[in-house]
N, C-alpha and C positions, 0 to 999 in steps of 0.2 A: 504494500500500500504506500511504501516511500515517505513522502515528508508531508502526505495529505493525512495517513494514517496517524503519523505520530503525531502533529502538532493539532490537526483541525477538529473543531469543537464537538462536530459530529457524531467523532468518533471516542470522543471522550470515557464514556461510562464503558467501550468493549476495552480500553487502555487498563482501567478502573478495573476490572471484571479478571482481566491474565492476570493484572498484578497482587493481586489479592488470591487467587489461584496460588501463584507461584511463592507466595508466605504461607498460603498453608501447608503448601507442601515440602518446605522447606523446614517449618515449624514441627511439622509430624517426623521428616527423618533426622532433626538437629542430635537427641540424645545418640540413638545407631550411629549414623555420624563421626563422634565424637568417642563412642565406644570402642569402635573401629580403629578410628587412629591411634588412642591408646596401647589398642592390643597389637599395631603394626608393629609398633616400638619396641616389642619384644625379642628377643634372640631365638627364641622357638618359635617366633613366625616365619615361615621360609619365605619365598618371591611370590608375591600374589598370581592367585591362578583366575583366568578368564577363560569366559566361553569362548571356544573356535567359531561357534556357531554365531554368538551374539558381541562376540567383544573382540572380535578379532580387530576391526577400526583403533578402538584404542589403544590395542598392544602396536600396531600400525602410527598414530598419531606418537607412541612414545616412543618408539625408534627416529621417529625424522626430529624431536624436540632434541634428542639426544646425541644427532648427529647436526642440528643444526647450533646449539652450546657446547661443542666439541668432545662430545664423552665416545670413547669407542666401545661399538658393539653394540646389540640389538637391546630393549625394553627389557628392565629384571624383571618381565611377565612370565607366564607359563601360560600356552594356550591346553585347553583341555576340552576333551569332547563332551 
């Protein structure tokens, strides 16, 4: 919708409408979250494992970040079926 969507009055309350969307649900996964990254922290967590199926993009997306800040070698992912 471009610069009509974002700014024009019209469209006001559906702008209104995602963004209140996207705090709830930001709000419902904050403690998981936050649980999670603690439990990353640990030494008994290995290399986080992603679906081949559904996550293969972001082990994708974290190879080129880590090849574009200069780290060698692919995403400490694990694709899994």
């Amino acid at each position: 919708m471009g610069e009509e969507g974002a700014h024009a009055e019209k469209f006001a309350p559906h702008r209104e409408q995602t963004l209140a969307n996207w705090k709830q649900v930001n709000d419902e996964d904050w403690d998981i979250i936050q649980r999670m990254q603690a439990g990353m922290q640990s030494p008994a967590y290995p290399d986080p494992l992603l679906s081949r199926e559904m996550e293969s993009n972001i082990n994708a997306f974290q190879t080129l970040i880590r090849t574009h800040v200069g780290l060698p070698g692919p995403a400490r992912t694990t694709l899994v079926s």
